[in-house]
C-alpha positions in Angstrom: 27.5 16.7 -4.3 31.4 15.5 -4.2 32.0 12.9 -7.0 33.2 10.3 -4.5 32.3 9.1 -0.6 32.5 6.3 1.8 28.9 5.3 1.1 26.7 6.2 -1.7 22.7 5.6 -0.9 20.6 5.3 -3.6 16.8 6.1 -3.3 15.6 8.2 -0.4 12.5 6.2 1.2 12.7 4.7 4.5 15.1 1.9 4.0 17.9 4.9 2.0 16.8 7.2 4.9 17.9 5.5 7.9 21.3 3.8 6.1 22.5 7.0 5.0 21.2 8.4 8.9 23.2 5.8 10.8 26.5 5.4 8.0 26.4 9.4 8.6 26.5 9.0 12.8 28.8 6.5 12.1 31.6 8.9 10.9 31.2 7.6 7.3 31.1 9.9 4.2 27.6 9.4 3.0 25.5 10.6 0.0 21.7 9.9 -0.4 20.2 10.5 -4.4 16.7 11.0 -4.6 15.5 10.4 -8.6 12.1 12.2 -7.7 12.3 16.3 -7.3 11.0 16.0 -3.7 10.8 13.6 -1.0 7.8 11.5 0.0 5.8 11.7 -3.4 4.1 10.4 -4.8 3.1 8.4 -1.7 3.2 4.8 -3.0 1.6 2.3 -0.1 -1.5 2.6 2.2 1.3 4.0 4.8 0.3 2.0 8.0 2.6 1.2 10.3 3.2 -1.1 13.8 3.8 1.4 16.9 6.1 -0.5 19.1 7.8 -1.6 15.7 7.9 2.2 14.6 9.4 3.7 18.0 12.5 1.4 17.3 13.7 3.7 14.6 11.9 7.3 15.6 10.1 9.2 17.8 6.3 9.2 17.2 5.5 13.0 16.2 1.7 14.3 15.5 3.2 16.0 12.4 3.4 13.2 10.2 0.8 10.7 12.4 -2.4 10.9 10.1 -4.4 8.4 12.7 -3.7 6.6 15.6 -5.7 3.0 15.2 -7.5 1.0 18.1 -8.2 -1.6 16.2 -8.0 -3.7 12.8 -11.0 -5.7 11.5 -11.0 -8.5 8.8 -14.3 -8.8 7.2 -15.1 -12.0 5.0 -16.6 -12.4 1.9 -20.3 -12.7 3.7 -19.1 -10.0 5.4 -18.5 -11.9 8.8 -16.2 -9.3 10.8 -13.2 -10.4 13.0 -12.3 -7.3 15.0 -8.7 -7.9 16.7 -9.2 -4.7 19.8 -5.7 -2.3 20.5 -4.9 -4.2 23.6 -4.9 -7.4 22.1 -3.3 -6.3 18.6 -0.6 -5.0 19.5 2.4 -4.4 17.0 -0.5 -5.8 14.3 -1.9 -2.4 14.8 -0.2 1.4 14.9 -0.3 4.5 13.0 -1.3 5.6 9.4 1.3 8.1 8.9 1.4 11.0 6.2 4.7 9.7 4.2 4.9 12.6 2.6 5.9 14.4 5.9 7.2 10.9 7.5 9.4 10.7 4.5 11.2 14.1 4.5 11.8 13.5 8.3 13.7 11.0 7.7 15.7 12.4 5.2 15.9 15.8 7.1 17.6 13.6 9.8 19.9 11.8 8.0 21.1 15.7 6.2 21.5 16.9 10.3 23.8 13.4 10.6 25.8 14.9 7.9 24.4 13.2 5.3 24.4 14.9 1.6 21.1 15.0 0.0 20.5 15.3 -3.6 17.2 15.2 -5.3 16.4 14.7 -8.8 19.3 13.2 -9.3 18.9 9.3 -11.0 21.5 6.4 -10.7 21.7 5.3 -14.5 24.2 2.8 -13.6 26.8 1.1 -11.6 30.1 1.6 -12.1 31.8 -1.7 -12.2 35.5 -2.3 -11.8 36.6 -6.2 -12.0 33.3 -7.3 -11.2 32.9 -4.8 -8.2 30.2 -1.7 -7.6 32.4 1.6 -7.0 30.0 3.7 -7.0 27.3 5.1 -9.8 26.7 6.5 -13.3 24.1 9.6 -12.4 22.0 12.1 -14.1 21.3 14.9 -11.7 19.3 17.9 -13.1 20.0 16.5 -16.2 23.9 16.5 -16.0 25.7 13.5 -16.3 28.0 13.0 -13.5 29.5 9.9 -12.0 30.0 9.2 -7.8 32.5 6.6 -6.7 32.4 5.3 -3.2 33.2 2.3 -1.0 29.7 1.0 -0.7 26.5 1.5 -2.8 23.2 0.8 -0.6 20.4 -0.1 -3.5 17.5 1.7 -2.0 15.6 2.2 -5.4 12.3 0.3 -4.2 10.2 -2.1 -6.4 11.4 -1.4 -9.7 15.0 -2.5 -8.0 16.8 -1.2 -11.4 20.1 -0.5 -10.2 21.0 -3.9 -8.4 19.8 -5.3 -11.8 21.7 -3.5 -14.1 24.7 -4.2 -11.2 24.3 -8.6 -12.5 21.6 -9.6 -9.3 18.6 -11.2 -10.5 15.3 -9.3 -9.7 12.5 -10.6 -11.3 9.2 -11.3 -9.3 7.1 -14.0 -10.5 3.9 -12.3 -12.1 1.8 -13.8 -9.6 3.5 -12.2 -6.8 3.8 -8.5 -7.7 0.6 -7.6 -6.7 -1.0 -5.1 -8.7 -2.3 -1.9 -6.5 -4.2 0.9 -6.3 -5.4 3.4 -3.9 -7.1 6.5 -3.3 -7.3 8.8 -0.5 -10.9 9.7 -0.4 -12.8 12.4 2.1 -16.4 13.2 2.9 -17.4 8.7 3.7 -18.6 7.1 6.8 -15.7 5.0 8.2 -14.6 4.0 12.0 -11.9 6.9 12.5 -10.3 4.0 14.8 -9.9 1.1 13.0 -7.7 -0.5 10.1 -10.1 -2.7 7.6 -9.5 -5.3 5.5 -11.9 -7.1 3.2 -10.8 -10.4 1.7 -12.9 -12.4 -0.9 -12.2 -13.3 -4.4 -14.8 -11.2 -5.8 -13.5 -8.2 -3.6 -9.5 -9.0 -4.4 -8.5 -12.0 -5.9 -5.4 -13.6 -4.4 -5.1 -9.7 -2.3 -7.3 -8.0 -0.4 -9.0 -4.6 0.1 -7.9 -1.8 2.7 -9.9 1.2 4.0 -7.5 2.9 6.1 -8.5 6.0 8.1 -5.8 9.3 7.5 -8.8 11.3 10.0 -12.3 12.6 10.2 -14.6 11.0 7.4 -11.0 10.9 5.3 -9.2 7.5 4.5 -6.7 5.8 1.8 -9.0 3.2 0.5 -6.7 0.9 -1.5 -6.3 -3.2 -2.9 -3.9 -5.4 -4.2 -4.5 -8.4 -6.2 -2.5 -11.0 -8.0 -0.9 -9.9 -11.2 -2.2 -13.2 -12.7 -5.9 -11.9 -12.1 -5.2 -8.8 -13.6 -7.3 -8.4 -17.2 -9.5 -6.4 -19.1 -12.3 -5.4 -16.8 -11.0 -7.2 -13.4 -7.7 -4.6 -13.2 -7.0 -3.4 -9.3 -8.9 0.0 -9.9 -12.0 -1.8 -11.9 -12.7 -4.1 -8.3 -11.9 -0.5 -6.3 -14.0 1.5 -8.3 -16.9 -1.1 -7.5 -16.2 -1.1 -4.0 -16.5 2.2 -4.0 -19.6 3.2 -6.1 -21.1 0.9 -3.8 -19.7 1.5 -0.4 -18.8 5.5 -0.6 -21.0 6.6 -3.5 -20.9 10.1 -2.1 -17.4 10.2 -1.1 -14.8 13.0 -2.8 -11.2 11.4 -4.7 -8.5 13.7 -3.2 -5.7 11.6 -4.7 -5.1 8.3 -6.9 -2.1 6.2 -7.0 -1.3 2.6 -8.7 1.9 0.3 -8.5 3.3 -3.2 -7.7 4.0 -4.2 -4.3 6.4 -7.8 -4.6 5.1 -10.3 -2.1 7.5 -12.9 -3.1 10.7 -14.6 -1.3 13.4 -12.0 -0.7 16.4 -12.1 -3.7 18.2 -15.2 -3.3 21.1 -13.0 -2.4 21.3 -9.3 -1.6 24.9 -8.7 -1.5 27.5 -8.0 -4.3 31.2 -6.6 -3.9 30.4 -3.0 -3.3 27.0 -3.9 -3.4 23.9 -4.0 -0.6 20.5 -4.1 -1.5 17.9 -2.9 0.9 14.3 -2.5 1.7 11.9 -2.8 -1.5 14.4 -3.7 -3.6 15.9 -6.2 -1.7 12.2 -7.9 -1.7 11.3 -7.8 1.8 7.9 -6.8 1.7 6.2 -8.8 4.4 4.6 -11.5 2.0 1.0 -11.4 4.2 0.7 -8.2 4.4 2.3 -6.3 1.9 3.6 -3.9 4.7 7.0 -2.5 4.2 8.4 0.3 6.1 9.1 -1.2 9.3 11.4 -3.9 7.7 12.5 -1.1 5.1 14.0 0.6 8.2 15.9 -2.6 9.6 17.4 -3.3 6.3 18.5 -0.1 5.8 20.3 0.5 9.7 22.2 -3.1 9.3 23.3 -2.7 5.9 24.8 0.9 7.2 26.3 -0.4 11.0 27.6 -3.5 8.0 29.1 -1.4 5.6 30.7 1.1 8.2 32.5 -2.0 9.7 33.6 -3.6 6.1 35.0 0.4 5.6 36.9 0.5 8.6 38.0 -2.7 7.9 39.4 -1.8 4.4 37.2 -4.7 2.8 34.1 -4.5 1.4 33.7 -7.4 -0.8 30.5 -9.7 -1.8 32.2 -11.9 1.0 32.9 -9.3 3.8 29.3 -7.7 3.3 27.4 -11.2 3.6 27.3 -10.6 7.1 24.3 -8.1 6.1 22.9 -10.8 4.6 23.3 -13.6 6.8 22.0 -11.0 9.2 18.5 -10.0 8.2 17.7 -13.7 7.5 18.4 -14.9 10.7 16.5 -12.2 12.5 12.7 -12.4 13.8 12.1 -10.3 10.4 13.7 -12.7 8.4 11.9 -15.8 10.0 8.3 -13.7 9.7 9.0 -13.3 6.4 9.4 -16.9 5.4 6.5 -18.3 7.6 4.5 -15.0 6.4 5.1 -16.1 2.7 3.9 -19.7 3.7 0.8 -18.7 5.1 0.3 -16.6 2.1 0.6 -19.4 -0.7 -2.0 -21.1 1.7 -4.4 -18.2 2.0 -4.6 -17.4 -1.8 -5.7 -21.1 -2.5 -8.8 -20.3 -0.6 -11.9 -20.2 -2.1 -14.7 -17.8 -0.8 -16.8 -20.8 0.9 -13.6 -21.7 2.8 -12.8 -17.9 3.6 -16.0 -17.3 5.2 -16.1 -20.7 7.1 -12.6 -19.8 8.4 -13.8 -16.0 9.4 -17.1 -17.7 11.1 -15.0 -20.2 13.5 -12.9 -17.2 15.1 -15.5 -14.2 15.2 -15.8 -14.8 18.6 -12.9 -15.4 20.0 -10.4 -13.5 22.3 -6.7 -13.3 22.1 -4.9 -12.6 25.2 -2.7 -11.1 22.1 -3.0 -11.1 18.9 0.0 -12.1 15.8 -0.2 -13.8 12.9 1.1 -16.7 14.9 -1.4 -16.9 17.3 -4.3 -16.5 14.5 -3.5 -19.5 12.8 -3.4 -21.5 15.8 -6.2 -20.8 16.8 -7.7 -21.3 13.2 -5.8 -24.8 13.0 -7.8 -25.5 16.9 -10.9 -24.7 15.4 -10.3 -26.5 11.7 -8.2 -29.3 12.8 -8.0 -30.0 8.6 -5.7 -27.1 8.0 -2.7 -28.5 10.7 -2.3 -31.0 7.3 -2.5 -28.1 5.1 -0.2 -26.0 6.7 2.0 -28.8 7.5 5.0 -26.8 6.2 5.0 -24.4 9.4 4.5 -27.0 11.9 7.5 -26.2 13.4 7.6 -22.5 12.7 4.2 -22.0 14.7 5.5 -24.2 18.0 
């Protein structure tokens, strides 16, 4: 580790992954801090991914594919099942990966770009000069040091600390950090082929649950509800650990993980001078879903191809870098985001009577493919009531 370079990368998940892999290609001097001793733990989301939107960034490898899913089912609070098949999914479905191996090639890509990688090595701070980041404050091993550089790409996930401690306001709404918790379980019955999610508020208020297969009778079964629902007695793991003892009674905890996923707007701005924010941190957690990796990864490659420009360029202020910004927004992420978070605010109003009449009227139907877009069209066909309820994304759904 040098104590300055072009770009300095901080956090080394998928979004601080590929930036520091492209800035590297790119000629740039680049080095990616990891706080965490090793890459890819603890694994911290239910690690499914879209195919076509995965083959963008890398090549599909069985090393770090856990299951390869044919299809995803939504099942409703009676239990009514919409199964959406592979060849009418598409992108909606993919691959549960192992991020513990998916992570680490990432990484191990962006070190062959000429990338420096250092682990267990935490950014306590910006370093600001006139109201600028040049770089970071670490503790690596335990041994203060400091790194100056052109650029710092905030890659620090939820907990976004370092963009907040650099002025950017970070704060999610309690009612839309979700509040999570998974476990990878072996030894239950489960459809090796399919991606399921039970919605309901006596299942996961304002969230939903996920059983998602890593294998043979092996599966991360996770949920996320609403902060706001989160109590004595209804916390994520207390609904979980009912799901369980009564759907896998027999089935053997392997691992158990808990965290916040933000399904709120994205910051209001994710540039500073210096300064990009990216992935987690930058709040672009598809607000439906709570999936992340895929925009994690398109985050992190434009603020890289942005801040190698602004470098060459010799100017890498707030205003110079708000190209990144105006980028992302304007892209079909960007736009699924906003209608995504729009559909959301309208799911979670839901009660279970309306769920289940909603899951009824599309049980049956087929999709020559199937989006989110195309679900709530045909939803609105069959409930004409919602086209004044969903008003708001008249336009986006034309």
């Amino acid at each position: 580790m040098k104590s300055s370079y072009d770009i300095l990368v901080v956090g080394g998940g998928p979004a601080g992954a590929l930036a520091a892999k492209t800035a590297a290609r790119a000629g740039n001097s680049v080095c990616l801090i990891e706080k965490r001793s090793a890459i890819g733990t603890p694994v911290r989301c239910a690690e499914g991914v879209g195919k076509e939107l995965l083959k963008e960034y890398i090549k599909p490898d069985p090393r770090w594919i856990s299951a390869e899913i044919e299809r995803a089912r939504l099942i409703s609070p009676d239990g009514t099942t919409v199964s959406l098949e592979q060849d009418k999914a598409g992108n909606e479905v993919g691959y549960v990966l192992d991020r513990k191996v998916f992570d680490r090639e990432l990484v191990w890509q962006a070190a062959e770009a000429g990338a420096d990688v250092v682990v267990k090595t935490r950014a306590t701070e910006p370093i600001m000069e006139n109201g600028g980041v040049r770089g970071a404050k670490v503790l690596s091993s335990g041994t203060p040091a400091e790194i100056r550089a052109e650029v710092v790409l905030a890659a620090d996930g939820t907990e976004a600390q370092f963009a907040r401690r650099a002025g950017l306001d970070t704060t999610v709404p309690l009612r839309e950090m979700m509040s999570c918790a998974q476990y990878l379980m072996t030894g239950i019955d489960i459809d090796a082929g399919s991606t399921d999610f039970y919605l309901g508020n006596e299942v996961a208020p304002e969230g939903y649950l996920w059983v998602f297969p890593k294998g043979d009778r092996t599966a991360n079964v996770g949920i996320g509800i609403s902060g706001r629902k989160s109590r004595d007695g209804s916390r994520a793991k207390d609904y979980l650990d009912r799901f369980v003892a009564k759907n896998f009674p027999d089935g053997k905890m392997i691992e158990a993980i808990v965290g916040g996923v933000p399904v709120c707007r994205p910051l209001a701005c994710t540039v500073a001078d210096g300064l990009m924010v990216i992935g987690d941190a930058a709040r672009v957690v598809d607000p439906l879903t709570g999936g992340g990796i895929g925009n994690a990864m398109f985050t992190g490659r434009l603020a890289a191809q942005v801040a190698s420009e602004c470098i060459s360029a010799g100017d890498c202020s707030k205003e110079a870098l708000m190209s990144y910004d105006a980028g992302w927004r304007a892209s079909h992420m960007g736009r699924i985001i906003e209608r995504n978070y729009k559909v959301k605010e309208y799911f979670i109003t839901l009660d279970d009577k309306k769920l289940n009449t909603l899951a009824a009227s599309i049980a049956n139907i087929s999709l020559k493919e199937f989006s989110v877009s195309t679900l709530i069209k045909e939803l609105i066909k069959r409930n004409p009531k919602m086209l004044l309820e969903l008003k708001a994304l008249k336009d986006m759904l034309a």
